[in-house]
C-alpha positions in Angstrom: 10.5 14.0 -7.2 14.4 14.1 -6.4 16.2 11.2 -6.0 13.1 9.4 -6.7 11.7 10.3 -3.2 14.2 9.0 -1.1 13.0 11.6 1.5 9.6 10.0 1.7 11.7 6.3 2.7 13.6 8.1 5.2 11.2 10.5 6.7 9.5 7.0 8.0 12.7 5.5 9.2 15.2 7.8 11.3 17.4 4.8 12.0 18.8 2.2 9.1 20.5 -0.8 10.6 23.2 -1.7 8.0 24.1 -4.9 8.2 26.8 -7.3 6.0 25.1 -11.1 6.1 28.4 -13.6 5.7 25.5 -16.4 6.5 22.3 -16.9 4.5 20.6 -18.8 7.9 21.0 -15.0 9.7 18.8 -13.1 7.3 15.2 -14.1 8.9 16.6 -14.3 12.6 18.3 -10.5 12.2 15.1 -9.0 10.7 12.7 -10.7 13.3 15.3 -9.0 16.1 14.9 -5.5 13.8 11.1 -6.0 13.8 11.4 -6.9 17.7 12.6 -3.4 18.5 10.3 -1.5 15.9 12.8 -1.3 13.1 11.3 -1.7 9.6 14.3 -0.7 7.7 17.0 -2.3 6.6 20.1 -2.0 4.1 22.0 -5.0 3.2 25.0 -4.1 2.0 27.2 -5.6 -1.3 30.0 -6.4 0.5 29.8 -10.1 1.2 29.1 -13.0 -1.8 26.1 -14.0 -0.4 24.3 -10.6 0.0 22.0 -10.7 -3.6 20.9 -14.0 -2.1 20.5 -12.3 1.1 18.4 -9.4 0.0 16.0 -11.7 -2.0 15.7 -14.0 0.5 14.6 -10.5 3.1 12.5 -9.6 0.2 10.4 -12.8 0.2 9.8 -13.3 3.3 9.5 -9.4 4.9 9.2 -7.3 1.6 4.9 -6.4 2.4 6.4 -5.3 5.8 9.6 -3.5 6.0 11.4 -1.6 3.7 14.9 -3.2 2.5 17.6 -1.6 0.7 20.5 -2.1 -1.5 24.0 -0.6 -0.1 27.2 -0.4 -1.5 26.3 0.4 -4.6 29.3 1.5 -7.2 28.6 0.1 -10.7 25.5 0.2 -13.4 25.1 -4.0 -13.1 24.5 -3.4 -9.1 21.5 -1.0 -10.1 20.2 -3.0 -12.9 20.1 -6.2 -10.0 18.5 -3.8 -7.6 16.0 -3.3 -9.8 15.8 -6.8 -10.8 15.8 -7.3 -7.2 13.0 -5.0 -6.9 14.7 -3.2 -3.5 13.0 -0.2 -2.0 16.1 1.7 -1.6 19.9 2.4 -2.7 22.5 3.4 -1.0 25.7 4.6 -2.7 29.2 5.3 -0.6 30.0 7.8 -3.4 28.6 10.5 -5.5 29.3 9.1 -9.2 28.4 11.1 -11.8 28.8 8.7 -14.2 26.0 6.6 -12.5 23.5 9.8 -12.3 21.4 8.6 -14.9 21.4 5.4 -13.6 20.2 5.8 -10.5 17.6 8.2 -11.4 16.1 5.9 -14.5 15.8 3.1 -11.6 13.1 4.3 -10.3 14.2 3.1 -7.0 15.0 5.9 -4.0 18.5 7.0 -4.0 21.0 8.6 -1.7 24.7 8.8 -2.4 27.4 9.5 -0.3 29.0 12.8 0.3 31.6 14.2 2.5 33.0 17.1 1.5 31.2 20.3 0.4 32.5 20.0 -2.9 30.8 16.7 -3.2 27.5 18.8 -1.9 27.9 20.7 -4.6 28.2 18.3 -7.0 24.6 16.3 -5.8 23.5 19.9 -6.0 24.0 20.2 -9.9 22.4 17.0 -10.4 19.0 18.7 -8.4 19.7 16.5 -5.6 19.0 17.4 -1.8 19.4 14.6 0.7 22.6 12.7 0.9 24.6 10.4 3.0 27.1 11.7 5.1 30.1 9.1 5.4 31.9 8.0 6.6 30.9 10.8 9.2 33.4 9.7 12.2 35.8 10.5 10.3 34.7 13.6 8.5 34.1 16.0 11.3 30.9 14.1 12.9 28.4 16.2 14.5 30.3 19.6 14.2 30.5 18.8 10.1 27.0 18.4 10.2 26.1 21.5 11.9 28.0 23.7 9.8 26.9 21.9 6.7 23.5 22.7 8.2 24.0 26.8 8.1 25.7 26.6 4.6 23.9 24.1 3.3 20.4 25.1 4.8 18.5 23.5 2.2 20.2 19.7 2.5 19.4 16.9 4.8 21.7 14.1 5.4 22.0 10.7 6.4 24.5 10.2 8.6 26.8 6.8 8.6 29.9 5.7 9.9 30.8 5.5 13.4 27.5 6.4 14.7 27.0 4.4 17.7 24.7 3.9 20.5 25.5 6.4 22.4 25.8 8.9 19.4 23.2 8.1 17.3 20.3 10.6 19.3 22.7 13.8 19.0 22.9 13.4 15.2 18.6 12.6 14.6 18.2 15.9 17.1 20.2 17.9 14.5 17.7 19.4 12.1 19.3 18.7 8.8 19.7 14.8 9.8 16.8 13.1 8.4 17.7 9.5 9.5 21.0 7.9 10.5 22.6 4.0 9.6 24.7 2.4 11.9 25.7 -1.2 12.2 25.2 -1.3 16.1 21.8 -2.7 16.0 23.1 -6.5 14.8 
């Protein structure tokens, strides 16, 4: 399975609020607003001291009913703490070679970040097929996308960065977009 069937976790989630916690007391109150609005997906991202605390804290007390992910990840240590962690998901900014093996001996579903088609290319070699596309504002958007779709017909993407309220339908009604973060949802 590539990428230890990351397209099975997004295939059930077209949108993946990605949200920084700076506050340990706005973990349960953020998921039950998700879960309000139908959204049982979430990555927390690395960026903030508190967010290992954060993610085993959304793991305790929502991890039988949404699916929670690790984001942010750029070093081996972060995906042996996912996987202590036991997350359902990681989320890389980057395609890092060096961290291939790593991220496929997790066990855990990947998807790592890609802007370029060089750094298509690249996941190709690896046998990889579904990537994040970031930060996608800035990296042609919704035109980047479509042409990545006709030379690159056999890659789906992620979309993040930028993606907003108003944006976020044109890029799930593109057919090589198999979900979308975005940070609008908080």
């Amino acid at each position: 399975m590539k990428q230890n069937n990351i397209r099975e976790v997004l295939s059930h989630h077209p949108i993946i609020p990605v949200i920084n916690f700076n506050d340990i007391d706005e973990v349960i109150p953020m998921i039950e607003k998700l879960k309000a609005k139908n959204i049982y997906c979430i990555e927390i991202t690395l960026r903030t001291p508190i967010a290992y605390d954060s993610i085993r804290l959304a793991k305790e007390k929502f991890g039988h009913e949404i699916t929670i992910g690790m984001g942010t990840i750029v070093s081996k240590d972060q995906i042996a703490k996912a996987i202590e962690l036991k997350v359902d998901f990681l989320v890389s900014p980057g395609l890092i070679s060096g961290l291939s093996s790593h991220f496929e001996d997790s066990g855990i579903p990947f998807i790592l970040g890609v802007a370029t088609p060089s750094d298509i290319i690249n996941g190709i070699q690896f046998g990889w097929d579904t990537f994040k596309f970031f930060p996608a504002h800035l990296f042609g958007g919704l035109n980047a996308l479509k042409t990545y779709g006709q030379v690159f017909p056999e890659i789906k993407f992620c979309p993040t960065g930028g993606i907003t309220e108003e944006s976020y339908q044109s890029y799930l009604a593109l057919e090589n977009v198999i979900s979308i973060g975005g940070s609008w949802l908080k």
